[in-house]
C-alpha positions as CSV (number, residue, x, y, z in Angstrom):
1,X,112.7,79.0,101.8
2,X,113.8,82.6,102.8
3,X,117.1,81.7,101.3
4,X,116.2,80.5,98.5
5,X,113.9,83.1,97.7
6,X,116.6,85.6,98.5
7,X,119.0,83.8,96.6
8,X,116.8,84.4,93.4
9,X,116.1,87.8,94.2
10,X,120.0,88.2,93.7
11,X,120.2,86.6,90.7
12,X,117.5,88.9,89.2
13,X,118.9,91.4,90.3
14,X,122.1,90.5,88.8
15,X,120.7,89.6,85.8
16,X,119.4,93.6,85.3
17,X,122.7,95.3,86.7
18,X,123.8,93.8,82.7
19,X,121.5,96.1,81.2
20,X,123.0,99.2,79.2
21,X,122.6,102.5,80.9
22,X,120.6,103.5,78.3
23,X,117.7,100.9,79.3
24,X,118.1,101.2,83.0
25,X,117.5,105.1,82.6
26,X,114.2,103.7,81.1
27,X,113.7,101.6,84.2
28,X,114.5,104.7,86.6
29,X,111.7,106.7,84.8
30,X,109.2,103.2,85.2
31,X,110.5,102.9,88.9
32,X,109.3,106.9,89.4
33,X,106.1,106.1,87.8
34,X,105.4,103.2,90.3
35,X,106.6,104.7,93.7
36,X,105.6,108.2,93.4
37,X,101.9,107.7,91.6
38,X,101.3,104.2,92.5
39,X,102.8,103.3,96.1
40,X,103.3,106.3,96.9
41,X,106.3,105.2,98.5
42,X,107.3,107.4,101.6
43,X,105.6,110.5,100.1
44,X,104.3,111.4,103.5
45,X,107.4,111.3,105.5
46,X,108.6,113.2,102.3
47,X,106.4,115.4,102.4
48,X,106.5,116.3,106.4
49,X,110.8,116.2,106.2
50,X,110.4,118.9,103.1
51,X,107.9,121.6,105.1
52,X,109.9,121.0,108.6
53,X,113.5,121.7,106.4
54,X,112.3,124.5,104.3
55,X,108.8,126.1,105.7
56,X,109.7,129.4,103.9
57,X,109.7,127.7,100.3
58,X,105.9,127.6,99.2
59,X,103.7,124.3,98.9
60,X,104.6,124.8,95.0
61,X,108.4,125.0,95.6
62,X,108.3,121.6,98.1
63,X,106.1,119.5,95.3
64,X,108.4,120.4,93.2
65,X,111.4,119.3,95.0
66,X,109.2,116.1,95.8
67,X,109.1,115.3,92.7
68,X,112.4,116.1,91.3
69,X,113.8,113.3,94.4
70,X,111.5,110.3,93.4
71,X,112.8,110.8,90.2
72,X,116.3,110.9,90.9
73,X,115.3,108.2,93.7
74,X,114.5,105.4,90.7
75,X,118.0,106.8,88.9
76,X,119.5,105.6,92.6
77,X,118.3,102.6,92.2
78,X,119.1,101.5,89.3
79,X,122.5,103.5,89.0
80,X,123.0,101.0,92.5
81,X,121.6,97.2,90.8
82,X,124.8,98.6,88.0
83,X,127.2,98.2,90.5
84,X,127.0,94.8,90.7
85,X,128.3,94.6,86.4
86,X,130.0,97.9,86.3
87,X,133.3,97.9,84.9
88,X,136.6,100.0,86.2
89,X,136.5,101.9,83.1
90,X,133.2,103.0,83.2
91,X,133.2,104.0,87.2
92,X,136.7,106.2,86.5
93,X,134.7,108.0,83.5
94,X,131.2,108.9,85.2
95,X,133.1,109.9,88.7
96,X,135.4,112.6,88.9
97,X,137.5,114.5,91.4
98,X,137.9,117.8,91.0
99,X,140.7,118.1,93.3
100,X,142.1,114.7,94.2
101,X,145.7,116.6,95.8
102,X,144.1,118.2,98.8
103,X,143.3,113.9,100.3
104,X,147.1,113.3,98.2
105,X,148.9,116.0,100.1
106,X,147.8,114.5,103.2
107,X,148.3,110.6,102.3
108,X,152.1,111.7,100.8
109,X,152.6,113.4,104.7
110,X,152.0,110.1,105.7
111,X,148.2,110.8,107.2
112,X,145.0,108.1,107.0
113,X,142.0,110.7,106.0
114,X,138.5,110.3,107.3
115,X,136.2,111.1,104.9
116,X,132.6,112.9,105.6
117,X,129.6,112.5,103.2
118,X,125.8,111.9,103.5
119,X,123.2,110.6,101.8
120,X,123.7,112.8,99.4
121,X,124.0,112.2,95.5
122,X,125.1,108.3,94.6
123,X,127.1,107.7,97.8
124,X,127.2,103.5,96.9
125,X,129.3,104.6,93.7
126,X,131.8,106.3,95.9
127,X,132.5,103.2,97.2
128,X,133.2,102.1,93.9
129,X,135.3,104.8,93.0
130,X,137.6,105.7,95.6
131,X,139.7,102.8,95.8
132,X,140.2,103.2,92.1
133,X,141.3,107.0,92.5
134,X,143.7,106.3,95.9
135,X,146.1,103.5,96.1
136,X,145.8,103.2,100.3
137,X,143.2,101.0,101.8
138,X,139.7,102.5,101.1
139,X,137.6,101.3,104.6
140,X,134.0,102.2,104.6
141,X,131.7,102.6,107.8
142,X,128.1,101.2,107.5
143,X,125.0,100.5,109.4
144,X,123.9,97.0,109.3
145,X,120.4,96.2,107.8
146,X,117.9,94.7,109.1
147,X,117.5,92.5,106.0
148,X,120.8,90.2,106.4
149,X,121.1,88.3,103.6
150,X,120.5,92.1,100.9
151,X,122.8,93.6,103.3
152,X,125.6,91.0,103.1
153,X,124.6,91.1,98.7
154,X,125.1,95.0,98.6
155,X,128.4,94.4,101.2
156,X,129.9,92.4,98.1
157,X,129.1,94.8,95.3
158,X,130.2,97.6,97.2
159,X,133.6,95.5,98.1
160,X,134.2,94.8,94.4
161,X,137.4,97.4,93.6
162,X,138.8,96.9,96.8
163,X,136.4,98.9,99.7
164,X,136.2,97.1,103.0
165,X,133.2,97.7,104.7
166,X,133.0,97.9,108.8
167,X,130.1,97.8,110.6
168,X,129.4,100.5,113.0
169,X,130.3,99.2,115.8
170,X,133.5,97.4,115.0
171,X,134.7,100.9,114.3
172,X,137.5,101.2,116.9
173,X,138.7,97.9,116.6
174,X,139.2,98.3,113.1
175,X,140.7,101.6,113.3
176,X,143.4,100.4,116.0
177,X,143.8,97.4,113.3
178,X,145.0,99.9,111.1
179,X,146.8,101.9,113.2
180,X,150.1,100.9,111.7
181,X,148.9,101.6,107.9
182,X,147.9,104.5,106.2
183,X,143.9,104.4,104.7
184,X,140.8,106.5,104.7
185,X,137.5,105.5,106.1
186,X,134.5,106.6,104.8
187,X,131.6,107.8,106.7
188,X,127.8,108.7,106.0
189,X,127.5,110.8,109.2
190,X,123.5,111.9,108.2
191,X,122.7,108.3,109.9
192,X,119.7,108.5,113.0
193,X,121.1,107.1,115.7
194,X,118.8,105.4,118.0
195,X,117.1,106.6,121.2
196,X,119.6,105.6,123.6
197,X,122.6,106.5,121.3
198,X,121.1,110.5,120.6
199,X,123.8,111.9,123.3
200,X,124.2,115.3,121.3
201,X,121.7,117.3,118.6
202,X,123.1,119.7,115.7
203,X,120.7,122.2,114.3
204,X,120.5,121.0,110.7
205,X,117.9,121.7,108.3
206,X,116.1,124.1,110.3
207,X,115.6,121.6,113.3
208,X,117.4,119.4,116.0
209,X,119.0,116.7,114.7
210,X,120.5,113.6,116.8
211,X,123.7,113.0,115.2
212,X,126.3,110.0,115.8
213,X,129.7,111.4,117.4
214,X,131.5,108.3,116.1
215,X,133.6,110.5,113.4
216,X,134.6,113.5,115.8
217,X,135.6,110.8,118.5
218,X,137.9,108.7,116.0
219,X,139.0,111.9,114.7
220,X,140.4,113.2,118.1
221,X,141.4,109.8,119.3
222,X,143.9,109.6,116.2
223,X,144.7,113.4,115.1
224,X,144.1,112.3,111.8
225,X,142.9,114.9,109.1
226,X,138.9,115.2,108.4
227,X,137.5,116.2,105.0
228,X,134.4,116.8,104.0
229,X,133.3,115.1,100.3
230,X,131.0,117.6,98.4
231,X,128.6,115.9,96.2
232,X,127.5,117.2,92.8
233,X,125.6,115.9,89.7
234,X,126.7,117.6,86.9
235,X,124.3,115.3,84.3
236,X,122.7,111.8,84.4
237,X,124.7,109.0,85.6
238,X,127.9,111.4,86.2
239,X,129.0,112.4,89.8
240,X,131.7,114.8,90.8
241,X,133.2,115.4,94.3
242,X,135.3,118.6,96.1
243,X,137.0,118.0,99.3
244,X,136.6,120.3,101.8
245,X,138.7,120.4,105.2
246,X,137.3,120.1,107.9
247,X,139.7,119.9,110.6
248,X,143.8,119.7,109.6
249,X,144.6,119.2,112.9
250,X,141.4,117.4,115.2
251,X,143.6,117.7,118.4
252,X,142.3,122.1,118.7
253,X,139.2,121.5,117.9
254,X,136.1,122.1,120.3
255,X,134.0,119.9,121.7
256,X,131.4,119.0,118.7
257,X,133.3,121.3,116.5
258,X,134.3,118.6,113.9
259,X,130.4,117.4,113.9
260,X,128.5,121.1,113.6
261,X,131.1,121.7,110.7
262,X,129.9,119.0,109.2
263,X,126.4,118.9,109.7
264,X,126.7,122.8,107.9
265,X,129.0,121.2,104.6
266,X,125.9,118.9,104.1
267,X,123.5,121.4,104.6
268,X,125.1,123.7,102.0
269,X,124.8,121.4,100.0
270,X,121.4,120.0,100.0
271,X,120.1,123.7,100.2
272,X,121.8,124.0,96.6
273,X,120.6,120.9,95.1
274,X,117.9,119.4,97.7
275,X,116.4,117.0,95.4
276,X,119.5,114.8,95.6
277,X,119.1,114.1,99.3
278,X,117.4,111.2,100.9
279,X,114.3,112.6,102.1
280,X,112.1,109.4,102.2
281,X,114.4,108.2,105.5
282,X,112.7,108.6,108.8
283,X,115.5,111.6,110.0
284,X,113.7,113.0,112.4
285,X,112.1,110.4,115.3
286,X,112.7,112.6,118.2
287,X,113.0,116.0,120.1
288,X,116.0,117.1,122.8
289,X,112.6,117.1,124.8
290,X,111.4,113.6,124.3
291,X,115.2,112.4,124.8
292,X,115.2,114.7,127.8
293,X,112.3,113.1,129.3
């Protein structure tokens, strides 16, 4: 029964990934109607994420924010059901590069390229869109859900143009895999990791933050180049990404270097734009104290 059941959710949801853009906008400003003032979806952990990452913005100022992210929220989610229709031509005309030769230059010295981002913006089109812009293998890094069979549905949708996606933890073994190609591997380092994996905390977003040390440790275990993929939204249904260097060279870096650097790139940028940023996810389960403990 589950099966079936999940089968048909697919199919609907299929079915309304063929709508224009123009209609699924109208959806997105339905979808904000029903989870901000009917469910109420997450407004609390919204709500407490927003006052602990900016207590010197007024109640006023947070609301606002608040509000401006459940409505970008439902654009999310139906920008995310278009990606199972979506054509190539469409994807290379609402996401640009603005400087595709900095990731090039390195790929042409014969580099692979990690690739930094967050939950930031619409990451799931990036996964459309990248192996459309790069001709090298396009690998990204994900956590597993908890819901198998919607996980394995938006695995295939995200694979469509060519993306592989890797589970976390058949990280390394991918990446020695590869190590005789050249590729980039995306990851979304804003991920909580779980109690017994929070080995180091960043101060991000005015707070201690548990971060995964998967990208730094991949980075320094193959020298290869780390950038950091700004995020902005320059109008409805258009995305635009700068590359930012991290590290060049990973092998003179210091110990967490590589993850403080980019725990700051994100926070620059949700500071700019913060209603773009995931705030209904439970970030913040635990202190250094309670780990500590």
């Amino acid at each position: 029964m589950n099966t079936s059941l999940s089968r048909l959710n697919t199919f609907f949801l299929s079915l309304i990934s063929h709508l224009p853009f123009w209609l699924l906008y109208l959806l997105a400003d339905l979808v904000f109607i029903v989870l901000f003032y009917l469910l109420k979806y997450r407004r609390k952990v919204t709500q407490t994420n927003l006052a602990n990452a900016f207590p010197e913005k007024s109640v006023k100022e947070r609301n606002q924010i608040e509000r401006k992210f459940y409505r970008f929220l439902g654009d999310m989610i139906v920008e995310s059901l278009k990606m199972n229709s979506i054509s190539e031509k469409d994807i290379l005309s609402r996401c640009q590069i603005t400087n595709p030769e900095l990731v090039q230059g390195f790929l042409d010295q014969g580099h692979s390229v990690l690739l930094a981002t967050g939950h930031y913006g619409n990451w799931e089109w990036g996964n459309l869109f990248m192996p459309l812009r790069f001709h090298e293998k396009m690998v990204v890094i994900y956590k597993p859900l908890s819901d198998k069979n919607f996980g394995e549905y938006l695995n295939k949708i995200r694979s469509r143009f060519g993306t592989e996606m890797i589970p976390m933890k058949l990280t390394m073994r991918k990446i020695i895999e590869m190590k005789n190609e050249k590729y980039m591997v995306g990851f979304a380092s804003d991920q909580t990791p779980t109690r017994h994996e929070s080995k180091y905390f960043t101060n991000f977003l005015n707070q201690p933050t548990a971060v995964f040390l998967g990208l730094e440790k991949i980075a320094k275990a193959t020298n290869h180049p780390v950038v950091f993929v700004q995020t902005e939204r320059p109008r409805r249904g258009y995305y635009e990404y700068t590359f930012i260097t991290i590290a060049k060279d990973p092998s003179v870096t210091a110990g967490y270097e590589i993850t403080d650097l980019n725990a700051q790139k994100l926070e620059q940028v949700i500071r700019r734009r913060p209603e773009l940023w995931l705030w209904s996810h439970k970030r913040w389960k635990f202190t250094p104290q309670e780990i500590n403990q």
